[in-house]
N, C-alpha and C positions, 0 to 999 in steps of 0.2 A: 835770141837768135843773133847770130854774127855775121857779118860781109864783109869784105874788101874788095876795093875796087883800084885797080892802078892809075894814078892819075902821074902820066908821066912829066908833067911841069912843077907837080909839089910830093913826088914820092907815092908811099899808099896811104889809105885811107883804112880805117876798120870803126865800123859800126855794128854798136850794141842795145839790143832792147829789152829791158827786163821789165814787168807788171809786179809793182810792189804790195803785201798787205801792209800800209802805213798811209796817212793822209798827206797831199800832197807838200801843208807846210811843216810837216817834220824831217820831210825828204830833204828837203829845202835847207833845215836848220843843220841838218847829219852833214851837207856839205857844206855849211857855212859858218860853223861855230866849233873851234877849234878842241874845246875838249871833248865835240862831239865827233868829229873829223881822225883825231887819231884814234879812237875807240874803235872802228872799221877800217881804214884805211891800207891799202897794200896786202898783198895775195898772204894764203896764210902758213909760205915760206919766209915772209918776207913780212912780218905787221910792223905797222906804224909805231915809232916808240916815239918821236916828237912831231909837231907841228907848229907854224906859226903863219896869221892871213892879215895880211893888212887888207879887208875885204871894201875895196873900192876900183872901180877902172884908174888903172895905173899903178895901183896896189900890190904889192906881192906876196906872195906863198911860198911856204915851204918846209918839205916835210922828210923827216929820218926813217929810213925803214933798215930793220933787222934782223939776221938771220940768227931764230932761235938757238938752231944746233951750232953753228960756227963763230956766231958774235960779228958777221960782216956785216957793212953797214952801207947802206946807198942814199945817198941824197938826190934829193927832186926838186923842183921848184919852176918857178914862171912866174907871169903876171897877169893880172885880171884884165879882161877885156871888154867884157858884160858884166853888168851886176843889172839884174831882172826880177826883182824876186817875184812870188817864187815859181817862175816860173824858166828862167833862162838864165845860164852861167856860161862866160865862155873863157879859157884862161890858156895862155902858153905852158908848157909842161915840156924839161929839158930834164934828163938826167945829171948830174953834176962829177965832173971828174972822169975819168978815163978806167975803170974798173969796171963800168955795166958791161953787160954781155954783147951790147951794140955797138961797142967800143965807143970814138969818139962823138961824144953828143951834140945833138940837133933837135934846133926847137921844132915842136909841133904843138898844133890847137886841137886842145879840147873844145866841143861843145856841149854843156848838159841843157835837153829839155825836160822840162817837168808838165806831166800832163796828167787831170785830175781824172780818174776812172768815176765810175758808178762804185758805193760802197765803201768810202773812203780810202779806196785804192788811189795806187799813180803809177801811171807809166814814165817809165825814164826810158829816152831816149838820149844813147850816148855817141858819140862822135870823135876820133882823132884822126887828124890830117897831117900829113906832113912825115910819116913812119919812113927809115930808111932803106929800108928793103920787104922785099914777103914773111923773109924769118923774124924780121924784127917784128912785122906784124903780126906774128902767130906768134912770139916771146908775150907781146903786149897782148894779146888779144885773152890768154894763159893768165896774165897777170891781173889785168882788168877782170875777168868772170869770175875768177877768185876771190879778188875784192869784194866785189858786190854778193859773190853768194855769203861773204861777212856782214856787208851793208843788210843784205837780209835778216841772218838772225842776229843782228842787235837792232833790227827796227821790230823785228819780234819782242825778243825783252823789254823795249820800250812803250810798245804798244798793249803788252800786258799788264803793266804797268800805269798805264793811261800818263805816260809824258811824252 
C-alpha cells in the first residue's frame, strides 16, 4: 500500500509497505550486497544493469539502470546515511543528469525499515522524502512497486533455493 503526503517545506513524500516471503536477513543482504542489488534493482522497464556501495555512513551508491527496448540509460546514486543492519538503511537518492523524466534533479531520502513477521517473513517499510512535485511522486511511486514486485520474485528464487 502507498501514501503521499505533501510536506510543503521538503516537497512530497511517498510511502511503501510491502510483507515479504524471505527472512528478514536476506532482505537486508538483497539491499546491501551489490551483486545482489543489481539482480532486482529498478522497475522492469528500466533493470539495474550496474551497481556499486561503498556501504558505510558517508559511503556512496550508485547504480545504472536500462531500458531494454531503447538502450537509455539512467543513473542514480546518493549516500548512506544509516547503516542499521538489518534492520534500518537510510541513504540520499538523486537522479544524475538532466534526462529523467523530473528533469533537473533533487536530492531526496530514502528510508528502508526492516521488520521480522512471524514465519520468516519481513515487512519492509519503505519511505522517500523530498519528491518534486505529485507527478514525480506517482513517476516514483510506478517505479519503486515495480522494483520491488522484482525484489519479490528474486527473494523467491532465492528462497527456493535456500540462500
Amino acid at each position: 500500500m502507498a501514501s503521499r503526503t505533501e510536506a510543503p517545506e521538503s516537497g512530497e513524500t511517498l510511502r511503501l509497505s510491502r510483507d515479504l516471503d524471505a527472512p528478514r536477513d536476506l532482505v537486508w543482504l538483497a539491499w546491501t550486497r551489490t551483486e545482489m542489488l543489481v539482480a532486482w534493482l529498478g522497475p522492469v522497464e528500466f533493470p539495474a544493469v550496474h551497481a556499486e556501495q561503498d556501504l558505510r555512513v558517508g559511503g556512496a551508491w550508485r547504480a545504472c539502470l536500462k531500458s531494454p527496448d531503447t538502450g537509455e540509460l539512467l543513473w542514480q546514486g546518493g549516500v548512506y546515511h544509516e547503516v542499521d543492519p538489518p534492520a534500518r538503511l537510510v541513504f540520499s537518492f538523486r537522479w544524475e543528469g538532466d534526462n529523467h523524466e523530473d528533469g533537473p534533479p533533487v536530492d531526496t531520502l530514502v528510508t528502508i525499515v526492516l521488520a521480522e513477521l512471524p514465519g520468516g517473513r519481513t515487512r519492509m517499510e519503505f519511505l522517500q522524502q523530498g519528491l518534486k512535485s505529485p507527478q514525480s511522486a506517482t513517476g516514483h511511486e510506478h517505479g519503486w512497486t515495480s522494483t520491488f514486485d522484482r525484489l519479490d520474485r528474486w527473494l523467491e528464487t532465492r528462497t527456493r533455493k535456500g540462500v
